[in-house]
C-alpha positions as a LaTeX table, in Angstrom:
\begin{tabular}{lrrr}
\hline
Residue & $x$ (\AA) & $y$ (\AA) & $z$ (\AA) \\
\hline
Unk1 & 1.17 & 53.62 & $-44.79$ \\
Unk2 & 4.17 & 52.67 & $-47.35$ \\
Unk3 & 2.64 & 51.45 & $-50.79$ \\
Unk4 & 3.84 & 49.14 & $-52.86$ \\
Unk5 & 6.51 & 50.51 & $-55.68$ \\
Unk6 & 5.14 & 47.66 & $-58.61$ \\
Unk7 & 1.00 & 47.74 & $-57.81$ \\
Unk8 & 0.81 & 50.81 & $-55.41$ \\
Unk9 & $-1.11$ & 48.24 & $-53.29$ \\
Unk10 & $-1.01$ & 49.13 & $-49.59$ \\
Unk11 & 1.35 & 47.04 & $-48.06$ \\
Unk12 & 1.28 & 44.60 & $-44.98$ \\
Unk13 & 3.83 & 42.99 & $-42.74$ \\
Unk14 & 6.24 & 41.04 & $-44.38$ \\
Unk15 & 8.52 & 40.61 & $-46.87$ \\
Unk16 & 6.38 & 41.14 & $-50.28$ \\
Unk17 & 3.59 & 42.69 & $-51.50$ \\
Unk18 & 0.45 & 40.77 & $-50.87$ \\
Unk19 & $-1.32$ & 41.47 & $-54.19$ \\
Unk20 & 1.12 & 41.09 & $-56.22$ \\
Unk21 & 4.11 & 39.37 & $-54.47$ \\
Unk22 & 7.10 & 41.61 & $-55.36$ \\
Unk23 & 9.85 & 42.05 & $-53.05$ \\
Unk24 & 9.49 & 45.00 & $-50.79$ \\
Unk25 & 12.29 & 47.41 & $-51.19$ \\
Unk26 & 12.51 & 45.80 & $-54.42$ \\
Unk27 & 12.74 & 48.49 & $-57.42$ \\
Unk28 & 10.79 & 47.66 & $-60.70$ \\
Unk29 & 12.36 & 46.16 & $-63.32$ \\
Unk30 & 9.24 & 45.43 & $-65.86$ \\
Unk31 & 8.60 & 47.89 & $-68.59$ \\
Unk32 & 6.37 & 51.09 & $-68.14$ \\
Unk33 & 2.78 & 50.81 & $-68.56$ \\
Unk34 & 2.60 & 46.78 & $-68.73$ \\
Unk35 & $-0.29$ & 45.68 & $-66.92$ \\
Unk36 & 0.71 & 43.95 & $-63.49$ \\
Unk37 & $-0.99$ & 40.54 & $-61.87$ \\
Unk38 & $-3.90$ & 42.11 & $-59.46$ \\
Unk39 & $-4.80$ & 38.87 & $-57.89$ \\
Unk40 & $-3.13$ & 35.57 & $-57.85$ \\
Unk41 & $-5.41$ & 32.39 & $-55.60$ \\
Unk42 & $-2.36$ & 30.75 & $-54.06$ \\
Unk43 & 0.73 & 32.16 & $-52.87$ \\
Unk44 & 4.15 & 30.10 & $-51.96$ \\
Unk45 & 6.98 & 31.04 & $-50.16$ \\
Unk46 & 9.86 & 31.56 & $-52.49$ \\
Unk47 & 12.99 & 30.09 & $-51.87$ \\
Unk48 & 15.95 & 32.15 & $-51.68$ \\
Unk49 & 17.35 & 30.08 & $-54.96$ \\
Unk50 & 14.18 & 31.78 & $-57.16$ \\
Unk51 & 12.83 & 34.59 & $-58.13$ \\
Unk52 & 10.20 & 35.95 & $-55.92$ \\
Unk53 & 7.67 & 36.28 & $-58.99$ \\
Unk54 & 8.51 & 32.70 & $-60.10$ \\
Unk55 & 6.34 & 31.27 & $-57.32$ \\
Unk56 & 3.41 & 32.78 & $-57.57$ \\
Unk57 & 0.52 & 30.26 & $-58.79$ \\
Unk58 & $-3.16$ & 29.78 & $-60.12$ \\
Unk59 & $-5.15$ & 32.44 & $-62.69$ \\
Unk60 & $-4.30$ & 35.55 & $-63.07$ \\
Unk61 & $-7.26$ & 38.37 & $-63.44$ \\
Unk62 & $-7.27$ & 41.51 & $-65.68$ \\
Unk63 & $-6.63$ & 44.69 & $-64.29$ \\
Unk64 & $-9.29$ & 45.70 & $-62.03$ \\
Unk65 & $-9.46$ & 46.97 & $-58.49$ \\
Unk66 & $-7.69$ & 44.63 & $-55.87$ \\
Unk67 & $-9.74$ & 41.72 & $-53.78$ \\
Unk68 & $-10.77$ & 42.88 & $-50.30$ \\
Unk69 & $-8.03$ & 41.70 & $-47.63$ \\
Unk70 & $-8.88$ & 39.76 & $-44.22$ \\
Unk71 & $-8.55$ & 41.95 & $-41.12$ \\
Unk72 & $-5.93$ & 39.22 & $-40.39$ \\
Unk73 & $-3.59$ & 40.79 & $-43.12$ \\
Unk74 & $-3.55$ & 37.19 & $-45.48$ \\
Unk75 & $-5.47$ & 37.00 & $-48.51$ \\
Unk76 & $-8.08$ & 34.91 & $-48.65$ \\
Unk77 & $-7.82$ & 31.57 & $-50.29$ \\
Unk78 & $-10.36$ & 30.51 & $-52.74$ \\
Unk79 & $-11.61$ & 27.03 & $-52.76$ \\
Unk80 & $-11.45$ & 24.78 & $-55.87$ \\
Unk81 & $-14.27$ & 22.38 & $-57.21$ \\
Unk82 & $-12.12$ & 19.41 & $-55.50$ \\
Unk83 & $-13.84$ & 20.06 & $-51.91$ \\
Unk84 & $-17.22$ & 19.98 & $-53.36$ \\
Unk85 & $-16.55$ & 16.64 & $-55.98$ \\
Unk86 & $-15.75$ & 14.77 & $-52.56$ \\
Unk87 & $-19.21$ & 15.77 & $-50.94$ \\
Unk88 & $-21.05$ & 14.77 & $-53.41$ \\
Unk89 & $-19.36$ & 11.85 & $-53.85$ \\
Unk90 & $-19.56$ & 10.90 & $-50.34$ \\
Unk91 & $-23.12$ & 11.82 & $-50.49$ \\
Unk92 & $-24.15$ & 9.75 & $-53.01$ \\
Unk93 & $-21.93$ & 6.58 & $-51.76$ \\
Unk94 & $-24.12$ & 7.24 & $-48.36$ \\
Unk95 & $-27.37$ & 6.80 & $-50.36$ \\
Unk96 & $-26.30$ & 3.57 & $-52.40$ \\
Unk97 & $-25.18$ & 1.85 & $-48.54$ \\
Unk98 & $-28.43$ & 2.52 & $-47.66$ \\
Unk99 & $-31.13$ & 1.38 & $-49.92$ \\
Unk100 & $-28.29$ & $-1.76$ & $-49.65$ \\
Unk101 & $-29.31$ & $-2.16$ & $-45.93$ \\
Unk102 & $-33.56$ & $-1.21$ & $-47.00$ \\
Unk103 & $-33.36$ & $-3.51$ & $-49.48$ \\
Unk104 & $-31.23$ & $-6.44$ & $-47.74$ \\
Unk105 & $-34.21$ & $-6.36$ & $-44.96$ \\
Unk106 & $-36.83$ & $-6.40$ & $-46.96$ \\
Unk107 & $-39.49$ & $-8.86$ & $-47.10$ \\
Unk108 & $-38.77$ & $-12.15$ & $-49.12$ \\
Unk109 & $-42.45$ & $-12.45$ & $-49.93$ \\
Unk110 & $-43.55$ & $-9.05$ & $-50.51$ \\
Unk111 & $-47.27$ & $-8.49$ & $-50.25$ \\
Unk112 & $-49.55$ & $-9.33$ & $-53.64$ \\
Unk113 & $-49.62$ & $-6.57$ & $-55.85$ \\
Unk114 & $-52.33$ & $-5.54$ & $-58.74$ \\
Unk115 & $-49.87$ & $-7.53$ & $-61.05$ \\
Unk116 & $-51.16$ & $-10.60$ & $-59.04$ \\
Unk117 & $-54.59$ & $-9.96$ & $-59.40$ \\
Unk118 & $-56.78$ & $-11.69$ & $-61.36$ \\
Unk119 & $-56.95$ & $-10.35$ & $-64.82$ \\
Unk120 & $-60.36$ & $-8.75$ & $-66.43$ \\
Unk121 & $-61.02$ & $-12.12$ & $-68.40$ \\
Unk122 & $-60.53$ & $-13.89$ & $-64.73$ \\
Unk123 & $-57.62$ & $-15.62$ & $-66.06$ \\
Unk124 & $-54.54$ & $-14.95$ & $-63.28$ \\
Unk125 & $-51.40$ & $-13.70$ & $-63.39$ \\
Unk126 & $-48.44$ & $-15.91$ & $-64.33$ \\
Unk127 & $-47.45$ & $-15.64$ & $-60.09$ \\
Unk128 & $-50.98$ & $-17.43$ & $-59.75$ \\
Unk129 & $-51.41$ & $-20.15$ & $-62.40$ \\
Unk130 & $-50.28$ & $-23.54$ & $-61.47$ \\
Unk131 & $-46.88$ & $-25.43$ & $-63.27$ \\
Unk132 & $-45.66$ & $-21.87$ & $-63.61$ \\
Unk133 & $-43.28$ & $-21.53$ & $-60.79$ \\
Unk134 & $-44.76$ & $-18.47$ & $-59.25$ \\
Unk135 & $-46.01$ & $-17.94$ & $-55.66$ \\
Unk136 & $-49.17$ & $-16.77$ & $-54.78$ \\
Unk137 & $-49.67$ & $-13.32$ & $-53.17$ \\
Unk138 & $-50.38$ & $-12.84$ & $-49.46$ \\
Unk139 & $-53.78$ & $-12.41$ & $-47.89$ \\
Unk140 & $-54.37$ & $-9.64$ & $-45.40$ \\
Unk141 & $-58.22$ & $-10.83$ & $-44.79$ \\
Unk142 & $-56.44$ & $-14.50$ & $-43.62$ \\
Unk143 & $-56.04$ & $-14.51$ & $-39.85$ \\
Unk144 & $-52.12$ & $-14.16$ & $-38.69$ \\
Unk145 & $-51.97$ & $-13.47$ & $-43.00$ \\
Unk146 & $-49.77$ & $-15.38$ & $-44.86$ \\
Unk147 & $-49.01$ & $-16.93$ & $-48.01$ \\
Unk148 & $-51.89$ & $-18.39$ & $-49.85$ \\
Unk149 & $-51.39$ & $-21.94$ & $-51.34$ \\
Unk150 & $-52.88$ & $-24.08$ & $-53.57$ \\
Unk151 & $-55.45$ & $-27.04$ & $-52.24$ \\
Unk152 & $-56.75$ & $-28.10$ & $-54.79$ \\
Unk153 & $-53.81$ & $-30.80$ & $-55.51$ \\
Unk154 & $-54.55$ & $-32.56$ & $-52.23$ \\
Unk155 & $-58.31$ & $-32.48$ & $-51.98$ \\
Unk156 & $-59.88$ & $-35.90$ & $-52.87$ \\
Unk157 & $-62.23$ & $-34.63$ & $-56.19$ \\
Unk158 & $-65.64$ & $-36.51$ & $-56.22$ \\
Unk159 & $-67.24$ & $-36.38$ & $-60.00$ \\
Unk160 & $-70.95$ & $-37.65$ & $-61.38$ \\
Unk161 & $-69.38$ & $-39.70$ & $-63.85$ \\
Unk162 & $-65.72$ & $-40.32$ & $-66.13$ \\
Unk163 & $-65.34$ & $-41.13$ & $-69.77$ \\
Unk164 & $-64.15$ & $-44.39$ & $-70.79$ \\
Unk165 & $-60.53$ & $-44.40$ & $-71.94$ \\
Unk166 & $-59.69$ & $-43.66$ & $-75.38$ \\
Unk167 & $-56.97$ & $-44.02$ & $-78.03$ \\
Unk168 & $-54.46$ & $-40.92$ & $-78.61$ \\
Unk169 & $-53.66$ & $-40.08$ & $-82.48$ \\
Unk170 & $-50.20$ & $-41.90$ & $-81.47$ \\
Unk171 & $-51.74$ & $-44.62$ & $-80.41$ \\
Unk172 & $-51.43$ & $-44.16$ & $-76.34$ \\
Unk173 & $-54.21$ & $-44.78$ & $-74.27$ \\
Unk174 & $-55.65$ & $-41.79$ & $-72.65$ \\
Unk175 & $-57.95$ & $-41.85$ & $-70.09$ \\
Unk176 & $-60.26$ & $-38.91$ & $-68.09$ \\
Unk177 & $-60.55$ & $-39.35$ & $-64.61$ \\
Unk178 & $-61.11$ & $-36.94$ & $-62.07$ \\
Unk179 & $-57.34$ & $-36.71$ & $-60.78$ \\
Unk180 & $-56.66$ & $-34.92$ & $-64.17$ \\
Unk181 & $-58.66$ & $-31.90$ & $-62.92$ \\
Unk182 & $-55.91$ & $-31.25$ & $-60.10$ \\
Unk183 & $-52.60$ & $-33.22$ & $-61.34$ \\
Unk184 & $-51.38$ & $-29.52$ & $-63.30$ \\
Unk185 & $-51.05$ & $-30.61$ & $-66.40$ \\
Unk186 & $-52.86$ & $-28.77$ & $-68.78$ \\
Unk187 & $-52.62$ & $-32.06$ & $-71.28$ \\
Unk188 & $-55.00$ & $-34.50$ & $-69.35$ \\
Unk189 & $-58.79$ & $-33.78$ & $-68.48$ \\
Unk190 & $-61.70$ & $-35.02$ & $-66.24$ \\
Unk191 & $-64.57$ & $-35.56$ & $-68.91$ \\
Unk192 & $-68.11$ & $-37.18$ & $-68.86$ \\
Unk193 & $-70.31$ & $-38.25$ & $-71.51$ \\
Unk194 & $-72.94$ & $-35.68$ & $-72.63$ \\
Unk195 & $-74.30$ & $-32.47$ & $-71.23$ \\
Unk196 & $-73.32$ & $-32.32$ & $-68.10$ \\
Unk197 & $-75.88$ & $-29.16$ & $-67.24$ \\
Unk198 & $-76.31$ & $-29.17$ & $-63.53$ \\
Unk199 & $-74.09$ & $-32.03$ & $-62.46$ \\
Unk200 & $-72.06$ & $-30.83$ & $-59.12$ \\
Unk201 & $-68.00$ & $-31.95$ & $-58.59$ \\
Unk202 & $-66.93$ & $-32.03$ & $-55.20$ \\
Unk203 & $-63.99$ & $-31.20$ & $-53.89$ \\
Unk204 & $-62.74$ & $-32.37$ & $-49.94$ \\
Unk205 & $-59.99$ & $-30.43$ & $-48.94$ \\
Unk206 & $-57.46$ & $-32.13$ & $-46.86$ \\
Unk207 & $-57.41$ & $-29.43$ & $-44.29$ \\
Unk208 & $-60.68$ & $-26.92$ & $-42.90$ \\
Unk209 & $-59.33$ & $-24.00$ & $-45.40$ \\
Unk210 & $-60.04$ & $-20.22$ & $-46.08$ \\
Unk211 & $-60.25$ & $-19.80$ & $-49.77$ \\
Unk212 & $-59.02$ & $-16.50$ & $-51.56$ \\
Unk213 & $-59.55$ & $-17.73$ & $-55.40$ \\
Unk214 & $-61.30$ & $-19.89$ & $-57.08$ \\
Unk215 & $-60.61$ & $-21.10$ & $-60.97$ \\
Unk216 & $-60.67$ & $-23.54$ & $-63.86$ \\
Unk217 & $-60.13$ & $-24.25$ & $-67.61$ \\
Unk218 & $-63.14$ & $-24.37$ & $-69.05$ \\
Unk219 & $-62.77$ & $-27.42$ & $-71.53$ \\
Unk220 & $-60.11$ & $-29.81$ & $-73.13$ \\
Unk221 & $-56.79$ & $-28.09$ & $-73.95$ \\
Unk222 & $-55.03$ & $-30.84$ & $-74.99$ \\
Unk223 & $-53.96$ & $-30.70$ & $-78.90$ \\
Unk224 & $-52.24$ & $-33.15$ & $-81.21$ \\
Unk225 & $-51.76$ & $-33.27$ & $-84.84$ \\
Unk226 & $-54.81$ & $-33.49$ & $-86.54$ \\
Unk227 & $-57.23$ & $-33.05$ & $-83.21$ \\
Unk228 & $-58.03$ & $-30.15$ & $-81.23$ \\
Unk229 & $-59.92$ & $-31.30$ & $-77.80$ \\
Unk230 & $-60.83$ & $-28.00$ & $-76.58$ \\
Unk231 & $-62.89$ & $-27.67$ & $-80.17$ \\
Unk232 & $-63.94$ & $-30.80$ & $-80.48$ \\
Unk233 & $-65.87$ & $-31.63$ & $-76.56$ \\
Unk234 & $-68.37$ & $-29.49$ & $-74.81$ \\
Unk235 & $-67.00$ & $-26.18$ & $-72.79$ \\
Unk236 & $-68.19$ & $-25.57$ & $-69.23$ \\
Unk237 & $-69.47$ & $-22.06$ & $-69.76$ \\
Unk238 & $-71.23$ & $-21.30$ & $-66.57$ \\
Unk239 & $-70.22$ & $-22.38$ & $-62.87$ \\
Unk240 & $-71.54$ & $-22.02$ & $-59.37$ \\
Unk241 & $-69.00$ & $-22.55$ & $-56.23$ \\
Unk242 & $-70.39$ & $-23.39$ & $-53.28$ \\
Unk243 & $-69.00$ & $-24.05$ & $-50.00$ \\
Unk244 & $-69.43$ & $-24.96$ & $-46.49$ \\
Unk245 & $-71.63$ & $-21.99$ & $-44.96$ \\
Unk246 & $-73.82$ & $-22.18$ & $-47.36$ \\
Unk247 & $-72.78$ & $-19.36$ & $-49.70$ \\
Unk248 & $-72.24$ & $-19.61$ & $-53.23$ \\
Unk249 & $-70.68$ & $-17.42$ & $-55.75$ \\
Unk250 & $-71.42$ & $-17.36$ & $-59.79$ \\
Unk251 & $-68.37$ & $-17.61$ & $-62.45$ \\
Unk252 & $-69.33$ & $-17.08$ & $-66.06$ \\
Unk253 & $-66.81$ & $-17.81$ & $-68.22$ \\
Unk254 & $-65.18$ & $-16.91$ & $-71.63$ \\
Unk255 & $-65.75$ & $-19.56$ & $-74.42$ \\
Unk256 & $-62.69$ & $-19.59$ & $-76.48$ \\
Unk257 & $-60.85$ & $-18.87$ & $-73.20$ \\
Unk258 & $-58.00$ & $-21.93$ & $-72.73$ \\
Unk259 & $-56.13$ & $-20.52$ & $-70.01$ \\
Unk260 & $-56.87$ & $-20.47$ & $-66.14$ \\
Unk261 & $-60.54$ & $-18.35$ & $-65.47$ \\
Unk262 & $-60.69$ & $-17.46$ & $-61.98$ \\
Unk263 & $-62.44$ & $-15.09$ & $-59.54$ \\
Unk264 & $-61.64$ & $-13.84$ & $-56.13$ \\
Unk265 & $-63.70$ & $-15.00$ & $-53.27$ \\
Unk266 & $-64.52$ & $-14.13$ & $-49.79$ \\
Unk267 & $-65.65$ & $-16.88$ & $-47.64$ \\
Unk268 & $-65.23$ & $-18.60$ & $-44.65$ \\
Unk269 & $-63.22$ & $-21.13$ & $-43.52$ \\
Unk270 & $-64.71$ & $-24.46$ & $-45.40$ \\
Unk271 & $-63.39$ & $-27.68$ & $-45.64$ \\
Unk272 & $-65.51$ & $-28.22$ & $-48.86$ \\
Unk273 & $-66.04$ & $-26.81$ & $-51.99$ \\
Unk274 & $-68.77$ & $-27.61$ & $-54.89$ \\
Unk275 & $-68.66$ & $-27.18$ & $-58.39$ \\
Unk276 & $-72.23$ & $-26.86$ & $-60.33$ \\
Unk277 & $-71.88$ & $-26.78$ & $-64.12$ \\
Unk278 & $-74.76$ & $-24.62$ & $-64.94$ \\
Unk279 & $-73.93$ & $-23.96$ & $-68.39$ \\
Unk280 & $-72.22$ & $-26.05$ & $-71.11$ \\
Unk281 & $-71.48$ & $-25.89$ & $-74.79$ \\
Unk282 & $-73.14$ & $-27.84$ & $-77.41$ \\
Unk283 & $-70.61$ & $-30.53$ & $-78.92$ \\
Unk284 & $-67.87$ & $-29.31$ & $-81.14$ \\
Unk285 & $-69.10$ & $-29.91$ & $-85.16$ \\
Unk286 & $-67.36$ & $-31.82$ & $-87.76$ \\
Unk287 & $-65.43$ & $-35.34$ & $-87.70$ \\
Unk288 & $-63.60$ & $-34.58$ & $-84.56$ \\
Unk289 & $-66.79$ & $-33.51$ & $-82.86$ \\
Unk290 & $-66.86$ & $-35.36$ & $-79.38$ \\
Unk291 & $-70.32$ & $-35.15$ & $-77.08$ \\
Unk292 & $-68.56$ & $-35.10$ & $-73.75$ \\
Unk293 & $-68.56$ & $-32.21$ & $-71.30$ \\
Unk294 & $-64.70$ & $-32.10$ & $-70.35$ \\
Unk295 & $-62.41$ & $-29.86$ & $-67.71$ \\
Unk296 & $-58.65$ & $-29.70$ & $-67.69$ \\
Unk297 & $-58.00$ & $-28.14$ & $-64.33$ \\
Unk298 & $-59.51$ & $-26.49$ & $-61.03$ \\
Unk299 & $-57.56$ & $-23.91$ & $-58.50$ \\
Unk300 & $-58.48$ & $-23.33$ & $-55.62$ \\
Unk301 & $-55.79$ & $-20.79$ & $-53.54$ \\
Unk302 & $-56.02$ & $-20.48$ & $-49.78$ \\
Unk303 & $-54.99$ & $-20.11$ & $-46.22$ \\
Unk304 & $-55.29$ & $-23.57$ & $-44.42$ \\
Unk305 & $-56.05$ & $-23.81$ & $-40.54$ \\
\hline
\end{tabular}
């Protein structure tokens, strides 16, 4: 088998060398003992204008022995990084379409989470409390489930007794009647003269419901310069719900605690629910001291029927 005169590489069929691409039947021309090209990654046909050895490309390795040869006579071709930047690429444009398409038919209303769970003082999340904007969570225990809502703002609210207006420090008249406890505004109150200890509110809902949660601030939260009204009147610090089957269910609650206290319940579908102050606060000491036992809101969160 005829060798090649430049590498002493055995030699193929065709016109050059397939290690190192000189001319066959070409003599040598390059000094003695320089070191030759053993292995070159792509090969071009030379024109008949150039040189045969001007058209060799890619990296050239040190001398060494010569790549292995196909059976098919052609060197093989080594593959670049290009092929494998594209299939990750492709890969990864694949993945980003697809949580596109998961996430486009997902659930608007996805169900309530441990953020929307009551918190250890009682008081909700921000998704729960009233005049917030938020949505309540979803209820698995409520037949066909569902989105629980808020009845207390359209229950009629039936109280022992109301507080005669007063006078605001700027001079507006401000008055306590039992539509403060479910308007949502933290600003106005239901309040009653004295210690209202055992006194029940009542509270018709306008549809037979299935409550979930059940909550309230526990005294006045309104403040304005110079008065403070959750300081000054009596705190609820003790409650018992009650509702239509009978059941009941305890809530103590945090004095010093001005937001939303709530509990999660588990009752039947009722179409009324009572309020029992068991516990309330002496009266609040010094000038603005006010002997009145006062609420700002109620929740009440549920699937109605």
């Amino acid at each position: 088998m005829a060798r090649c005169v430049r590498c002493d590489h055995e030699l193929g069929i065709g016109r050059f060398c397939i290690n190192c691409g000189h001319a066959v039947g070409r003599p040598v021309t390059e000094t003695p003992g320089a070191r030759y090209p053993l292995y070159v990654e792509d090969v071009a046909t030379p024109s008949p204008a150039e040189p045969a050895d001007s058209v060799f490309l890619g990296t050239v390795l040190e001398a060494g022995p010569p790549p292995p040869v196909p059976s098919g006579g052609t060197p093989r071709r080594r593959r670049g990084a290009l092929p494998w930047v594209v299939a990750l690429l492709a890969v990864a444009l694949i993945g980003t379409l697809g949580g596109l398409l998961l996430s486009s038919g997902e659930d608007d209303d996805p169900p309530a989470s441990a953020s929307e769970a009551p918190s250890a003082s009682g008081d909700p999340s921000p998704s729960q409390r009233p005049g917030k904007g938020g949505r309540p969570g979803k209820d698995d225990d409520v037949p066909g489930g569902g989105r629980l809502a808020e009845v207390a703002p359209t229950a009629e609210v039936g109280v022992p007794a109301e507080a005669p207006p007063s006078t605001g420090v700027d001079g507006e008249r401000v008055t306590y009647v039992a539509a403060h406890l479910v308007d949502r505004d933290r600003e106005t109150a239901w309040r009653m003269p004295g210690n209202a200890t055992g006194d029940t509110l009542i509270f018709t809902l306008a549809r037979p419901t299935k409550i979930r949660f059940v909550g309230l601030i526990n005294g006045y939260t309104k403040r304005e310069a110079g008065y403070d009204g959750y300081a000054a009147n009596r705190r609820v610090l003790q409650v018992e719900w009650g509702f239509d089957d009978g059941s009941t269910v305890t809530q103590v609650l945090t004095d010093g605690e001005r937001g939303i206290q709530s509990r999660k319940v588990r009752v039947p579908v009722t179409s009324t629910v009572t309020l029992r102050l068991v516990a309330v606060s002496a009266p609040g000491a010094g000038a603005d001291a006010r002997d009145f036992t006062a609420l700002s809101e109620v929740v009440l969160l549920g699937k109605e029927f």
